[in-house]
N, C-alpha and C positions, 0 to 999 in steps of 0.2 A: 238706295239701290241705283246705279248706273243703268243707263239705258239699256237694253238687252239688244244682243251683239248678232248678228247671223256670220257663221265660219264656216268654215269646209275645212275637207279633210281626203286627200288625194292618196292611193300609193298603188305601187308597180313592184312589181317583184323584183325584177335586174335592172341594172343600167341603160340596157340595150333597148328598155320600153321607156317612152315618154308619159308624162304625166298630162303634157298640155290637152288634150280630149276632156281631162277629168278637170281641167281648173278653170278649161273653158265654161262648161258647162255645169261647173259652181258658182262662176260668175253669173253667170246668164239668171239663176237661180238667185243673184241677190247675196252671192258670200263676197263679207266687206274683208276678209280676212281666210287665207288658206294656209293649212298647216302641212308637212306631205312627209312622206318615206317613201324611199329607193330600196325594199328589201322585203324580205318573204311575211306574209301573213302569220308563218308560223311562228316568228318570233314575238315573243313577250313583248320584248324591251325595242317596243318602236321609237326614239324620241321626235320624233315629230307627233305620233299621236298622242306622247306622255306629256310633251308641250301645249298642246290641245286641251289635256284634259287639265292642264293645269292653269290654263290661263281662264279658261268657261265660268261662267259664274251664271247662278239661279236665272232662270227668266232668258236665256242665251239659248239658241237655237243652232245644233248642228248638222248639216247635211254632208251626206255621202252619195256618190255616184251609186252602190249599189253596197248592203250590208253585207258582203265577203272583202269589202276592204277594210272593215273594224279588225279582222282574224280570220284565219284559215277553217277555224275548227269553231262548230256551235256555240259549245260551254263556251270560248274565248267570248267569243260575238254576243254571246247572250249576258256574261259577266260585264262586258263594258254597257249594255243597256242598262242595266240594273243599276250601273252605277250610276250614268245619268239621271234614271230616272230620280233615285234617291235625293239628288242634289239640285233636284228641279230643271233640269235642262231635257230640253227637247229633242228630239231625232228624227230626221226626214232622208231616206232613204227613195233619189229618186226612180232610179230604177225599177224598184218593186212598187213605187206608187203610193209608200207607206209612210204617215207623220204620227208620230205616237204623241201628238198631241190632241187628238183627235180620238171619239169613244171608236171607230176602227181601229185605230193604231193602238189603244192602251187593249184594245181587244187580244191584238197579237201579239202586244209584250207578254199579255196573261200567258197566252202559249208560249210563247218561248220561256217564259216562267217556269210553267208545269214541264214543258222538254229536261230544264238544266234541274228540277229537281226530280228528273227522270231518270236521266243522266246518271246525275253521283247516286242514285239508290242503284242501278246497276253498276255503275262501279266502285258501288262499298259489297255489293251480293258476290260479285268477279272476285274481288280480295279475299272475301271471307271464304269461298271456296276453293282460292290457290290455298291458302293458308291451311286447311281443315285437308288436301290432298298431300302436303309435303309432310302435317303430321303424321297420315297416315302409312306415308312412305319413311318414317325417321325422320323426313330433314329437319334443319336448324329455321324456326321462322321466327318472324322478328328482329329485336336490336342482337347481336353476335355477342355473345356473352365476355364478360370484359377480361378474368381469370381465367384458364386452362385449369383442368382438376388437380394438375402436380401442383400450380400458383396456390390455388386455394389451402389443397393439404400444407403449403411451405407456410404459409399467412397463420394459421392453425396453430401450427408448429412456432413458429415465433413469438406467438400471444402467449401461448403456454409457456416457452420461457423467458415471458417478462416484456419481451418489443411492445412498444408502445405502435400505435393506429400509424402513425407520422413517422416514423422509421420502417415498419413494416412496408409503408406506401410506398416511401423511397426502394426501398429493394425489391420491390416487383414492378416498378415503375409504372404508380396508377396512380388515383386520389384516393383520399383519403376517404372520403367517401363510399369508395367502392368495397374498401377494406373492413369498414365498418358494415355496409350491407351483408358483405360475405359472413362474416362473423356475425353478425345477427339473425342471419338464414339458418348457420350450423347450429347455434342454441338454442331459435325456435322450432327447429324438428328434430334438435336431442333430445 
């Protein structure tokens, strides 16, 4: 294993803001190596921080100015802890004071742990009750059904006189698959 690395990791939302405050005071901190983004928190696809994560290796220590420049949004922020943590890398957040290297810091991973799987159990309960309210209103929920009832009844009609799965598919313009499903549906509830 290579000596373990201290990086930083800087970003700003627009152009118009500079990063130097935050690379200063990575340095200052001891980052032999800074990574950075010029763009919004809410984006996924940072590659400076995608670069970061991909150069970091076990035993490598990352520090950030404050834990809202991992991501805008919790789960975001808490999903890239986790992924450190997983991979044996460190996180030192200096603003908040926090090294989750530290029984402090793996303290408040635990919570930000139990948050993000706070999180998705409300937002699988939020799903399930848009879901369970559009039934009750009629709508369509879930994937859009891939035949229309006239497609289905024509698909029927062509099996009965002889269309094979792979001709039938081609003239409703679907897979062959789907053709098969349908037709499987009709004879397990005839």
């Amino acid at each position: 294993m290579s000596n373990p690395q201290i990086l930083g990791y800087a970003r700003v939302s627009t152009a118009q803001q500079t990063i130097d405050q935050q690379t200063d005071a990575l340095r200052a901190d001891g980052a032999e190596r800074i990574f950075s983004d010029v763009m919004s928190g809410a984006k996924t696809d940072r590659p400076g921080l995608q670069a970061l994560l991909d150069h970091a290796r076990e035993g490598d220590v990352i520090t950030v100015i404050a834990l809202d420049r991992l991501g805008r949004s919790m789960s975001h922020v808490i999903q890239t802890i986790e992924e450190l943590q997983a991979r044996g890398i460190v996180l030192r957040s200096l603003r908040e004071g926090v090294d989750f290297s530290t029984s402090m810091g793996a303290m408040i991973a635990g919570i930000f742990a139990s948050l993000a799987q706070y999180e998705r159990a409300l937002i699988a309960e939020r799903a399930t009750a848009a879901r369970e309210a559009a039934k009750l209103r009629g709508k369509q929920t879930g994937r859009p059904r891939a035949l229309t009832n006239t497609q289905i009844a024509q698909a029927r009609t062509l099996r009965a006189s002889g269309h094979g799965p792979t001709e039938i598919a081609a003239t409703l313009g679907c897979s062959r698959a789907t053709v098969y499903r349908y037709l499987e549906s009709v004879t397990a509830t005839a």
